[in-house]
C-alpha positions as a LaTeX table, in Angstrom:
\begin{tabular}{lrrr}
\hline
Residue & $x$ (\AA) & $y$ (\AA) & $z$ (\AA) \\
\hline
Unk1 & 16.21 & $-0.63$ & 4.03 \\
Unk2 & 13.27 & $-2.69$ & 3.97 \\
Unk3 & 12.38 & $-1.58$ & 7.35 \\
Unk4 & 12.22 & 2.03 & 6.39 \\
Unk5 & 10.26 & 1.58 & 3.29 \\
Unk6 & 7.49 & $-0.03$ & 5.68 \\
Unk7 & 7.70 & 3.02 & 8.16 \\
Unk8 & 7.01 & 5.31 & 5.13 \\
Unk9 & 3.96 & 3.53 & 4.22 \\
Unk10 & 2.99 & 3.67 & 7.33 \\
Unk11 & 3.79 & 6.89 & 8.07 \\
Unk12 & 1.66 & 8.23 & 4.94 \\
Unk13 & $-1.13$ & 6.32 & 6.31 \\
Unk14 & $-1.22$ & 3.98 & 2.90 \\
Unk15 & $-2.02$ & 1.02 & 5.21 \\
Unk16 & $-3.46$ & 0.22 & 8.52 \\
Unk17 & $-0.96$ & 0.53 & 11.76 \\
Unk18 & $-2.23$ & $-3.10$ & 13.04 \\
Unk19 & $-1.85$ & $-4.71$ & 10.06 \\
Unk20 & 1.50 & $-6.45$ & 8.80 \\
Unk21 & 2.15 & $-5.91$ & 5.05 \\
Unk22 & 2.21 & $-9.10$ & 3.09 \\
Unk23 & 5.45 & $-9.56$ & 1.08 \\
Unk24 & 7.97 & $-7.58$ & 0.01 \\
Unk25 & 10.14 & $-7.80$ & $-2.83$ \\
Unk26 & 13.08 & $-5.63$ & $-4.70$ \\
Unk27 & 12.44 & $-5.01$ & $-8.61$ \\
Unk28 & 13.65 & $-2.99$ & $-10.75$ \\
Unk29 & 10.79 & $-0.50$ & $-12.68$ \\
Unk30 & 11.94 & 2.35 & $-15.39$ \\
Unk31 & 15.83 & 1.76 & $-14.60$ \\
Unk32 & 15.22 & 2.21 & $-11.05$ \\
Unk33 & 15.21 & 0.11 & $-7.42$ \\
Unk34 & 12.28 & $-0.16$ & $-6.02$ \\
Unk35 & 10.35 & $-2.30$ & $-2.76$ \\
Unk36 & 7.40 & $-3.78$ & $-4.00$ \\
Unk37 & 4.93 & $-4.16$ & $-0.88$ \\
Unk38 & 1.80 & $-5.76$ & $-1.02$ \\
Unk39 & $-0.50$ & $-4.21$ & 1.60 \\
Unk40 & $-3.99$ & $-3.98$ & 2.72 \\
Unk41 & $-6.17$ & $-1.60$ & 4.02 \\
Unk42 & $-9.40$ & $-1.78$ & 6.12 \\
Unk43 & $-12.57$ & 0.24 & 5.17 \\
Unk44 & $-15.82$ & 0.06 & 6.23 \\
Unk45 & $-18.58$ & 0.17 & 3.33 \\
Unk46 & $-21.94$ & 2.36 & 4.40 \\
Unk47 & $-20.24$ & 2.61 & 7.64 \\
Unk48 & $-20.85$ & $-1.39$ & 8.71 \\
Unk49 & $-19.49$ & $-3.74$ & 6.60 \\
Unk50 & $-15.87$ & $-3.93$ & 6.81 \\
Unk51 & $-13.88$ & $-4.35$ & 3.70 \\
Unk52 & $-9.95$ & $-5.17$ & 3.39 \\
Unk53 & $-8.54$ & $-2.98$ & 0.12 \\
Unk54 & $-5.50$ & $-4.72$ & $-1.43$ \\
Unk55 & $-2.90$ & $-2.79$ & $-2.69$ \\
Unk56 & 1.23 & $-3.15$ & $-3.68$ \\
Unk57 & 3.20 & 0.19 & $-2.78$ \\
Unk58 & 6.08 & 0.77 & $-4.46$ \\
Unk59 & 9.10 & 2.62 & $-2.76$ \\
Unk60 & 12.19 & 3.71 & $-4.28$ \\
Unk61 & 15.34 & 1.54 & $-2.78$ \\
Unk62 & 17.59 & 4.71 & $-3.01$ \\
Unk63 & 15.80 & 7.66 & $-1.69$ \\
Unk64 & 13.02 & 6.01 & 0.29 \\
Unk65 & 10.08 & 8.03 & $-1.33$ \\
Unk66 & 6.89 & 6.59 & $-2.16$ \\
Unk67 & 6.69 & 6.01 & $-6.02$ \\
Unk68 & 3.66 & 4.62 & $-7.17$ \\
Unk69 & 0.60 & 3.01 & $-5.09$ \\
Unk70 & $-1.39$ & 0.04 & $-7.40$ \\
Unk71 & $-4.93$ & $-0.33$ & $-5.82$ \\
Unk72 & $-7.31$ & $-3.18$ & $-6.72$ \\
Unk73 & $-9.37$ & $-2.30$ & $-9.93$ \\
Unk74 & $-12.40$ & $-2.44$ & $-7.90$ \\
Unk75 & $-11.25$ & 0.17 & $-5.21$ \\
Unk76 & $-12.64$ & 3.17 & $-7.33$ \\
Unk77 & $-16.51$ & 1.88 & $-7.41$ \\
Unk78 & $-16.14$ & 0.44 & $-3.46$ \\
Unk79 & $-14.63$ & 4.08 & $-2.56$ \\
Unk80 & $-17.66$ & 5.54 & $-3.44$ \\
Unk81 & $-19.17$ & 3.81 & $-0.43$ \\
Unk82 & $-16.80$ & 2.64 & 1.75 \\
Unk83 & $-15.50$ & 6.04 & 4.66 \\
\hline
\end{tabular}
């Protein structure tokens, strides 16, 4: 199951296809299973610099579907510049 929660997030794009996501554990959140992946993503800010984005994906243990995605606090102001 693990395997296919990591093809999701992948799939969706949520992290970069070279890049291994970090950990993942099993919790439960509001009475349900979920994965709990911590993942990064590479962005480039004003097209040069490049930046990795951390973030920790949560996807539901029974039906597979991506339930919440927890980006760094900063992510909002570097979005504005990073493409």
């Amino acid at each position: 199951m693990p395997d296919e929660a990591l093809a999701i997030i992948r799939q969706l794009k949520i992290t970069d296809s070279g890049r291994m996501p970090g950990e993942v554990r099993i919790l439960v959140r509001n009475n349900q299973l979920e994965y709990k992946i911590s993942a990064s993503k590479l962005q480039k800010l004003l097209w040069l610099i490049p930046i990795v984005i951390p973030q920790e994906v949560y996807v539901s243990a029974d039906s597979g579907g991506l339930m919440a995605v927890q980006k760094s606090p900063l992510y909002s102001f570097i979005s504005l510049f990073a493409f």
